[in-house]
Backbone as CSV, one residue per row, in Angstrom:
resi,resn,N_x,N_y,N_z,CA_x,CA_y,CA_z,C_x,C_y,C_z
1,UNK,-143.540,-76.590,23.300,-144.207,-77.852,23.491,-144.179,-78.201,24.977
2,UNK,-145.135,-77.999,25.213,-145.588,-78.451,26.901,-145.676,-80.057,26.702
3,UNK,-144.662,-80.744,27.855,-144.932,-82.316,27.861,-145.738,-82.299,29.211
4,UNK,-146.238,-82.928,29.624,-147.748,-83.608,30.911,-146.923,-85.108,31.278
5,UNK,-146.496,-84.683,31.997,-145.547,-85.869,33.117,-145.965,-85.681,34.016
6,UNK,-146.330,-86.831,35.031,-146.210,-86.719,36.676,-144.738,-86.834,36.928
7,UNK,-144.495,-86.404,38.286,-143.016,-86.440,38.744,-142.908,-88.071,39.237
8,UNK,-141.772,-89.052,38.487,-141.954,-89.930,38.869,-140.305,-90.108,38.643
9,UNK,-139.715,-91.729,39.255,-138.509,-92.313,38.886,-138.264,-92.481,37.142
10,UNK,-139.413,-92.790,37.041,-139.172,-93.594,36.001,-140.243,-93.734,35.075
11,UNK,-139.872,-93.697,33.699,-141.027,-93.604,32.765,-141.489,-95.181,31.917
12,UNK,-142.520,-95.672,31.832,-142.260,-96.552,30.293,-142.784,-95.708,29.322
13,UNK,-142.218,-96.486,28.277,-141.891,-96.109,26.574,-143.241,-95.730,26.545
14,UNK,-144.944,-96.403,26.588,-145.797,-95.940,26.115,-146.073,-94.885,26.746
15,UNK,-146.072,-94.454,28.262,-146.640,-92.981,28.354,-145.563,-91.813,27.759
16,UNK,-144.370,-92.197,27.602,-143.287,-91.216,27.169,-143.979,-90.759,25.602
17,UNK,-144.170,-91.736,24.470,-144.907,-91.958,23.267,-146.252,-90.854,23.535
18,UNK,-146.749,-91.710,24.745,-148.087,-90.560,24.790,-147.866,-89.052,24.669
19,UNK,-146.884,-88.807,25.983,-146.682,-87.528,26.195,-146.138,-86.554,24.656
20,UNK,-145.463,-87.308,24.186,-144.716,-86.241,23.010,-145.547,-86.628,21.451
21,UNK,-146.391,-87.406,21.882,-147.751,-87.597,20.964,-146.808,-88.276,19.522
22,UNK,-146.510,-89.472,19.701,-145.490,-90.073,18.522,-145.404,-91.485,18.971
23,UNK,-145.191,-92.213,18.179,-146.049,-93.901,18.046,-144.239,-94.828,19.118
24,UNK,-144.323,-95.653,19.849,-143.192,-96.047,20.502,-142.292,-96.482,19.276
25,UNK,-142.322,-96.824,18.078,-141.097,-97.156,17.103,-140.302,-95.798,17.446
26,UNK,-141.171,-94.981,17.355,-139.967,-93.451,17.058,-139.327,-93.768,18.179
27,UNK,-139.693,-93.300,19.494,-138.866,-92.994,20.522,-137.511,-94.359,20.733
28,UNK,-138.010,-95.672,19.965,-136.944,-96.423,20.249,-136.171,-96.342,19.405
29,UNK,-136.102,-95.873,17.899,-135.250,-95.570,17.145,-134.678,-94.639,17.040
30,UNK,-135.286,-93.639,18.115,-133.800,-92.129,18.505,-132.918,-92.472,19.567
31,UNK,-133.716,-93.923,19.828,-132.717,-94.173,21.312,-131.293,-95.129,20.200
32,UNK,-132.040,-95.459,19.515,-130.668,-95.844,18.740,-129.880,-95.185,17.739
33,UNK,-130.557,-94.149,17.487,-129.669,-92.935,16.809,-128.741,-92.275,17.576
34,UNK,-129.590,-91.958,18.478,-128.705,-90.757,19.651,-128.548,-91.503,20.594
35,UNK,-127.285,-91.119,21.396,-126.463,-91.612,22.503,-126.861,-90.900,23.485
36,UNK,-127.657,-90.240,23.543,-127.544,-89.269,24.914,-128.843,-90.363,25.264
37,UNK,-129.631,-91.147,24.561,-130.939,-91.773,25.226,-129.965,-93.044,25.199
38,UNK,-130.397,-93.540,27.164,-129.758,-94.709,27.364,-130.790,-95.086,28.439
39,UNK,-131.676,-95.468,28.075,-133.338,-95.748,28.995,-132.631,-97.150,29.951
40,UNK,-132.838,-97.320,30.701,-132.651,-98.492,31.514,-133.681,-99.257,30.815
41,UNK,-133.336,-100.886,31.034,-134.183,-102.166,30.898,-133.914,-102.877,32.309
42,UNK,-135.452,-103.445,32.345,-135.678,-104.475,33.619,-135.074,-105.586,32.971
43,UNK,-135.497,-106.735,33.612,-135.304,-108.062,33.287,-136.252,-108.392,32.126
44,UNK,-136.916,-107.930,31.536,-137.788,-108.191,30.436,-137.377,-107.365,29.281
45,UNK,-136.661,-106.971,29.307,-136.155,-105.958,28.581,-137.317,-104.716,28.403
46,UNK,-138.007,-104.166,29.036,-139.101,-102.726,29.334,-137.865,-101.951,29.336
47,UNK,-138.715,-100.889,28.732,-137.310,-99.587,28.364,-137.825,-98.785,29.910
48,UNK,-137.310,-98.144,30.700,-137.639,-97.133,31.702,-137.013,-95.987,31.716
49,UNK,-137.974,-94.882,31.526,-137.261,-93.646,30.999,-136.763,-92.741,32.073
50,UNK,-135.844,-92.453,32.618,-135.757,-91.334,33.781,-135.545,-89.861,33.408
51,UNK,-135.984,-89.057,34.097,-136.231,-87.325,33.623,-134.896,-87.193,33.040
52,UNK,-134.065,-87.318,32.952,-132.704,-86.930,32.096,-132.545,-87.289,30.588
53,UNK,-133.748,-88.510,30.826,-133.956,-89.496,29.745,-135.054,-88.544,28.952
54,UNK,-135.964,-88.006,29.700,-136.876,-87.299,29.275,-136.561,-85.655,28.743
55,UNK,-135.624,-85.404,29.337,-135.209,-84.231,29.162,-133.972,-83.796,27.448
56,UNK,-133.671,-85.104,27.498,-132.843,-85.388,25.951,-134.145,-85.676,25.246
57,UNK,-135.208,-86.478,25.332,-136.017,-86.313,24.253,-136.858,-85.459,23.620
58,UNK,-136.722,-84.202,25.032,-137.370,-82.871,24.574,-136.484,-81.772,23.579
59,UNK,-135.090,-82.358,23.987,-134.322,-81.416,22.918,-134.299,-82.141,21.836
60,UNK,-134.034,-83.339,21.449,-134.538,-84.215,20.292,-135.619,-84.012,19.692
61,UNK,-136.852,-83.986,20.159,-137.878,-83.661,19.620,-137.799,-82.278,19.407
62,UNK,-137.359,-81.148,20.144,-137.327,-79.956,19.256,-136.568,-79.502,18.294
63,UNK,-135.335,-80.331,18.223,-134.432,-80.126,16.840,-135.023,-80.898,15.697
64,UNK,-135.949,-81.972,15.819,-136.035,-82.892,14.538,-137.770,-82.787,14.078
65,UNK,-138.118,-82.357,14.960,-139.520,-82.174,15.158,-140.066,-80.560,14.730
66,UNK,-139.608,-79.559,15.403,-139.723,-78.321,15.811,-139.063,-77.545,14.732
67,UNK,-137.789,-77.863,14.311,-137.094,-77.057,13.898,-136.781,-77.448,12.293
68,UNK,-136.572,-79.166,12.630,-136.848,-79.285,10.959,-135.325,-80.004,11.194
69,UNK,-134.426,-80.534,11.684,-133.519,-80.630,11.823,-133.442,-82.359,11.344
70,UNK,-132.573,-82.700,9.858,-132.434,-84.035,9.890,-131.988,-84.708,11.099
71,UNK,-131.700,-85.952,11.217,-130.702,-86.840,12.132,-129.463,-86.534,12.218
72,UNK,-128.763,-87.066,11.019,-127.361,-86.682,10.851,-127.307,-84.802,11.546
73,UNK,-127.891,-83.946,10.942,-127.863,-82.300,11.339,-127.980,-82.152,13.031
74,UNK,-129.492,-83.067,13.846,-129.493,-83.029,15.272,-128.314,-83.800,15.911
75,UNK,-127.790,-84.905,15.387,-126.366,-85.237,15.662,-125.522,-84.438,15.707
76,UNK,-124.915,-83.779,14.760,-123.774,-82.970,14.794,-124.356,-81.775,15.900
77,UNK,-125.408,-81.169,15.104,-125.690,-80.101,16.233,-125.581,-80.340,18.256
78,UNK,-126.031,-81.658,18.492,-125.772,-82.140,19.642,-124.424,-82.177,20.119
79,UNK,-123.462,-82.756,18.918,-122.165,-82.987,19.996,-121.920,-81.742,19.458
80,UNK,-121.526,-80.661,18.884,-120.973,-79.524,18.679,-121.717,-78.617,19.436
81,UNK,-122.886,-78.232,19.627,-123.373,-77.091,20.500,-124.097,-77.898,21.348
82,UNK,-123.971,-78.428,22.191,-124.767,-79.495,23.160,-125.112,-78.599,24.506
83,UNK,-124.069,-77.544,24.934,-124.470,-76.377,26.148,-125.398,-75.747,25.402
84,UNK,-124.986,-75.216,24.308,-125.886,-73.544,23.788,-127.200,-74.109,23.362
85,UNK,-127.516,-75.283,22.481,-128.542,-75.965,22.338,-129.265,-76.230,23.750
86,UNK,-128.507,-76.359,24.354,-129.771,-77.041,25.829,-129.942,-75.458,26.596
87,UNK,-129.493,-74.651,26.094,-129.705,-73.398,27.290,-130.747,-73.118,26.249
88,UNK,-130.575,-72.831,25.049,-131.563,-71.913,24.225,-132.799,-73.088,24.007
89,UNK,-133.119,-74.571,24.602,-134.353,-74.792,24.779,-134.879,-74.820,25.744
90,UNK,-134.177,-74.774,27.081,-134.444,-74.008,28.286,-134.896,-73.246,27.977
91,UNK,-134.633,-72.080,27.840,-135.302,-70.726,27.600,-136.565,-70.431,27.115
92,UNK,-136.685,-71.444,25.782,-137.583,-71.617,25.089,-139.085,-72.734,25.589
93,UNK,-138.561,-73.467,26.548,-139.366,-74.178,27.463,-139.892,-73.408,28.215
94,UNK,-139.292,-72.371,29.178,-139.656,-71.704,30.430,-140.362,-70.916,29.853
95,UNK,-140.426,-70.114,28.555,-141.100,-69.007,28.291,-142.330,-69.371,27.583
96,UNK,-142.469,-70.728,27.163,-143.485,-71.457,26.868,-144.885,-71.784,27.920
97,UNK,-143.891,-72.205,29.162,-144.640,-72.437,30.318,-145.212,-71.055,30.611
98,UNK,-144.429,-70.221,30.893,-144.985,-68.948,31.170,-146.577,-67.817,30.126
99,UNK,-146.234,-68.517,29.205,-147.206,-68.323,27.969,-148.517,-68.898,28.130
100,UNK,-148.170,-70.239,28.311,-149.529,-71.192,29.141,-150.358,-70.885,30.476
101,UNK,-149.351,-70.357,31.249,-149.748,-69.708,32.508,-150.298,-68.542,32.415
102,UNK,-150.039,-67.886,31.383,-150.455,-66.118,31.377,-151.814,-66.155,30.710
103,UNK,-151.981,-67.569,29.715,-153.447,-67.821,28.744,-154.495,-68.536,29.833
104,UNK,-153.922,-68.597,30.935,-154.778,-69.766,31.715,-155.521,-68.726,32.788
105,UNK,-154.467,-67.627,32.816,-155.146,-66.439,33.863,-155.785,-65.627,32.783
106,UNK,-155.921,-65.293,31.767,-156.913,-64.778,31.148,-157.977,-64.984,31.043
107,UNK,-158.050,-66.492,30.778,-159.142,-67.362,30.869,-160.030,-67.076,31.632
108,UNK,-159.205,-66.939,33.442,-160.108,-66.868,34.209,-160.974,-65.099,34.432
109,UNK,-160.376,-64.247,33.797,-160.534,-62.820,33.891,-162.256,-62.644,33.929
């Protein structure tokens, strides 16, 4: 799953929603499931997402989304394999990108 971010500080909730194509209830109710999402609020209470912020919702979304993984299951799986889980969606990110890149030069053949 390729996410489409500009490089920025800081995200709000609706383009984050946009990007991972899922309505803003979800993303605020994994922020209250899971602890690893701790979005900053302004004075209005606006959630602001920063790439670390973004980067837990890509492994979230690929355990519960991707893989099929209940809550309670991406919970445990998080605090018990939380290195090996984030290396093996690394991996699985980079070789994704690389997949996109290799279909994009075909394209142009």
């Amino acid at each position: 799953m390729q996410i489409e971010l500009p490089e920025k500080r800081y995200y709000g909730i609706g383009e984050v929603a946009k990007a991972f194509d899922v309505n803003t209830s979800l993303i605020r109710f994994w922020e209250k499931e899971f602890d690893a999402l701790k979005p900053k609020k302004n004075a209005k209470g606006n959630r602001k997402f920063t790439p670390q912020d973004i980067e837990n919702l890509k492994l979230i979304y690929h355990l519960v989304k991707e893989r099929g993984f209940t809550l309670e299951g991406a919970k445990i799986h998080l605090r018990e394999n939380r290195q090996k889980a984030l290396s093996n969606f690394e991996i699985i990110d980079k070789l994704e990108h690389i997949k996109t890149e290799l279909i994009k030069i075909k394209e142009q053949l």
